[in-house]
C-alpha positions as CSV (number, residue, x, y, z in Angstrom):
1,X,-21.8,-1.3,-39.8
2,X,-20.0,-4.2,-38.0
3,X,-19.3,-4.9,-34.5
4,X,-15.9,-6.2,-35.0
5,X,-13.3,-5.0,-32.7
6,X,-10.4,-2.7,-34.2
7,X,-7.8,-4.1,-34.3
8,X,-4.3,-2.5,-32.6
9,X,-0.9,-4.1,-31.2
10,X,-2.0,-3.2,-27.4
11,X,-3.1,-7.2,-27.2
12,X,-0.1,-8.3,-29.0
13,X,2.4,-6.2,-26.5
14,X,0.4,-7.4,-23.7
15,X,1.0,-11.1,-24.6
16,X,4.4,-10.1,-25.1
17,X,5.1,-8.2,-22.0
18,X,3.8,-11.3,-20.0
19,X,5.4,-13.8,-21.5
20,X,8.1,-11.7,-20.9
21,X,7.8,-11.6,-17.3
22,X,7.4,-14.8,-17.2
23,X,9.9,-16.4,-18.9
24,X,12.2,-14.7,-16.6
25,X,10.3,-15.6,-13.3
26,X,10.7,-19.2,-15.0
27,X,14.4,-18.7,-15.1
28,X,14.3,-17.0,-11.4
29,X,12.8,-20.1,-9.9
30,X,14.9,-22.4,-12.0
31,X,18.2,-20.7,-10.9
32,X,16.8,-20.8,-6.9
33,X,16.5,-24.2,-7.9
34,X,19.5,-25.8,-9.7
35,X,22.3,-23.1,-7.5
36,X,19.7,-23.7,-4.2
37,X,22.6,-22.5,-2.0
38,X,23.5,-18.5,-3.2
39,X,20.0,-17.4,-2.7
40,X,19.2,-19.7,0.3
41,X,22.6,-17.9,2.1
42,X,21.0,-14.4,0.8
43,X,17.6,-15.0,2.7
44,X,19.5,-16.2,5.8
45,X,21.6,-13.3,5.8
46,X,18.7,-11.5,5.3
47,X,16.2,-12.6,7.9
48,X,19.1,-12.9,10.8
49,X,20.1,-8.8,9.7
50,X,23.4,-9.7,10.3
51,X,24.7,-7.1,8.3
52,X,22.5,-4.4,9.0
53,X,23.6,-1.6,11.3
54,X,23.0,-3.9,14.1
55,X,20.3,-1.1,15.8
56,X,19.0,-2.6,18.9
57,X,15.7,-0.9,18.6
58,X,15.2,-3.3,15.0
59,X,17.3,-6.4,16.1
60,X,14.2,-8.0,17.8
61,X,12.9,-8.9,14.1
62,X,15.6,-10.9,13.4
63,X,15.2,-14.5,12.4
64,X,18.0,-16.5,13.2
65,X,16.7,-19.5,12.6
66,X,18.2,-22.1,9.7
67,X,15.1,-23.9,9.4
68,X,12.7,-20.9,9.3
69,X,15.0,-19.1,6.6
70,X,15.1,-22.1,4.6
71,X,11.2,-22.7,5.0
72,X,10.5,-19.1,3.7
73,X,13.3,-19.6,0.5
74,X,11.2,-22.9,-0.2
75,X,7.7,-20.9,-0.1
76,X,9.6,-17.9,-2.2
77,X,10.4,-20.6,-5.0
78,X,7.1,-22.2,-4.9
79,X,5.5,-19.1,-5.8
80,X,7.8,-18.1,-7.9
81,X,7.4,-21.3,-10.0
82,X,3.4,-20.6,-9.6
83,X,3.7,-17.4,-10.7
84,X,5.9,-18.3,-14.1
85,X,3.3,-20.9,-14.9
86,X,0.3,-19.0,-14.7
87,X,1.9,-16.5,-16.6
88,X,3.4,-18.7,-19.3
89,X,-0.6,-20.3,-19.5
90,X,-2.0,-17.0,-19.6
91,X,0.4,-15.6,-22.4
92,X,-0.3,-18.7,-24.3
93,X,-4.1,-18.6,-24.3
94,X,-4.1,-15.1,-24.7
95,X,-2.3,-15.3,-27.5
96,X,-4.2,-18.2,-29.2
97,X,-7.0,-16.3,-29.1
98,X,-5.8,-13.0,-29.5
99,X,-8.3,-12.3,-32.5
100,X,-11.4,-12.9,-29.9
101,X,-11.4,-11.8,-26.1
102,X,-8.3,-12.2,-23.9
103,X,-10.6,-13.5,-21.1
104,X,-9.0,-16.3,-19.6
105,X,-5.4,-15.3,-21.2
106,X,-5.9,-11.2,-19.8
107,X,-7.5,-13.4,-16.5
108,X,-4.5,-15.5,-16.2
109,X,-1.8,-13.0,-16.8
110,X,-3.8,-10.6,-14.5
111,X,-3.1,-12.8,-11.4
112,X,0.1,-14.2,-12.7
113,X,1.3,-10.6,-12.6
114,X,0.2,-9.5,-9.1
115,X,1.4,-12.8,-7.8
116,X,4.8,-10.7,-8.8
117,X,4.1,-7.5,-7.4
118,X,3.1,-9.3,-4.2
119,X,6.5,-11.2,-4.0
120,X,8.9,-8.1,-5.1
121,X,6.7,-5.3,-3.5
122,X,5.3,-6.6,-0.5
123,X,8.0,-9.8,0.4
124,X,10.8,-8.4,-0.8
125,X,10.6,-4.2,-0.8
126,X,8.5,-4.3,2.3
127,X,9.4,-7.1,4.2
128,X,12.7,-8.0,3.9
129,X,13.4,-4.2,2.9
130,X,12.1,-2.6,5.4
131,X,11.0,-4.9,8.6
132,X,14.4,-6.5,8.0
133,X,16.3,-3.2,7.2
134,X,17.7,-5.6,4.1
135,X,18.3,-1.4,2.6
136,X,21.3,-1.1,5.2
137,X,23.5,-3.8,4.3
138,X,26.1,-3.4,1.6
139,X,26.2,-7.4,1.1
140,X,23.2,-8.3,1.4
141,X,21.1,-5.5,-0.3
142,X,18.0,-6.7,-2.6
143,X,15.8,-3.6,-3.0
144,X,17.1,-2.1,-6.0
145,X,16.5,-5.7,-8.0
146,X,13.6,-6.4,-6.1
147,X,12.4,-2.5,-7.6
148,X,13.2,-3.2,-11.1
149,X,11.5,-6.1,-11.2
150,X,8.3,-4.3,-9.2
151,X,8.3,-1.8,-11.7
152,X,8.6,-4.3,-14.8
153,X,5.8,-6.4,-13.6
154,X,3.8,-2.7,-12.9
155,X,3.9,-2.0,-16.4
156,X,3.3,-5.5,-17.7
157,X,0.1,-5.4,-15.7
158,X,-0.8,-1.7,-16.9
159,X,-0.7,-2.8,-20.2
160,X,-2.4,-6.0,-19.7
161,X,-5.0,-4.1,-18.1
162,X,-5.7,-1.3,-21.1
163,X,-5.9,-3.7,-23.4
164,X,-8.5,-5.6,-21.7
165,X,-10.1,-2.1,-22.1
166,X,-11.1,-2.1,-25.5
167,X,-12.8,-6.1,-24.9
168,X,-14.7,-4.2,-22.4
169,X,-16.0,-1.7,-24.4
170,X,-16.7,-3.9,-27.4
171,X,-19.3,-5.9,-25.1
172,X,-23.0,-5.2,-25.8
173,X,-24.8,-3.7,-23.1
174,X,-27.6,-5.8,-21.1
């Protein structure tokens, strides 16, 4: 009897699903990049709730400033760019050594993937959703995007994470 590993696509659609992800976190940073000014106006508008509904009880979270919207766009492309390249490395090793243990690759994507979920879930659903009530305005409104791409990096990870699985259970015991 042999201790190879059996083999099944689960690897395959994991290096797929991140290389996915991060091919279009690569074109999300280059885009924020190269047409700086759309999304810089978004996370002003944003910040300053200037088209929220305006409730004075909220309007104290407002961040009117230029500078201090501009610094937090900046720090949203840097990770995103961080992001896209971990992911792209981790896809890339993974699937160079798909035949042997993702390790590094599963490692890689791993982080590169929650690095996403942190910038969509917690920056963008919950706090520029809902400490900056971003849900009320009709122009400025990210959450449904922001969701999608939650819920796309959610499953990437799920499936990053189950096929790591089977590498797990094909380890000898100590």
């Amino acid at each position: 009897m042999t201790n190879r590993k059996p083999h099944t696509a689960l690897p395959w659609a994991a290096v797929v699903l991140t290389a996915i992800v991060a091919l279009y976190m690569a074109l999300v940073a280059f885009g924020n990049i190269t047409d700086f000014g759309t999304n810089q106006q978004f996370v002003r508008h944003v910040l300053a709730m200037d088209t929220t509904f305006k409730d004075t009880d909220l309007m104290w979270r407002s961040i009117t400033s230029h500078t201090a919207a501009d610094v937090a766009y900046l720090a949203v492309i840097a990770w995103e760019t961080a992001a896209a390249l971990l992911l792209a490395v981790g896809a890339a090793w993974w699937a160079v050594r798909i035949r042997h243990e993702g390790g590094r690759g599963r490692l890689l994507s791993t982080l590169g993937l929650l690095m996403v979920l942190v910038l969509f879930g917690a920056g963008f659903l919950a706090i520029g959703g809902e400490w900056f009530a971003m849900w009320q305005s009709k122009d400025w409104n990210g959450t449904e995007a922001a969701t999608r791409n939650f819920t796309i990096a959610g499953i990437a990870l799920l499936v990053v994470q189950l096929a790591g699985m089977g590498e797990r259970r094909a380890e000898p015991a100590a």
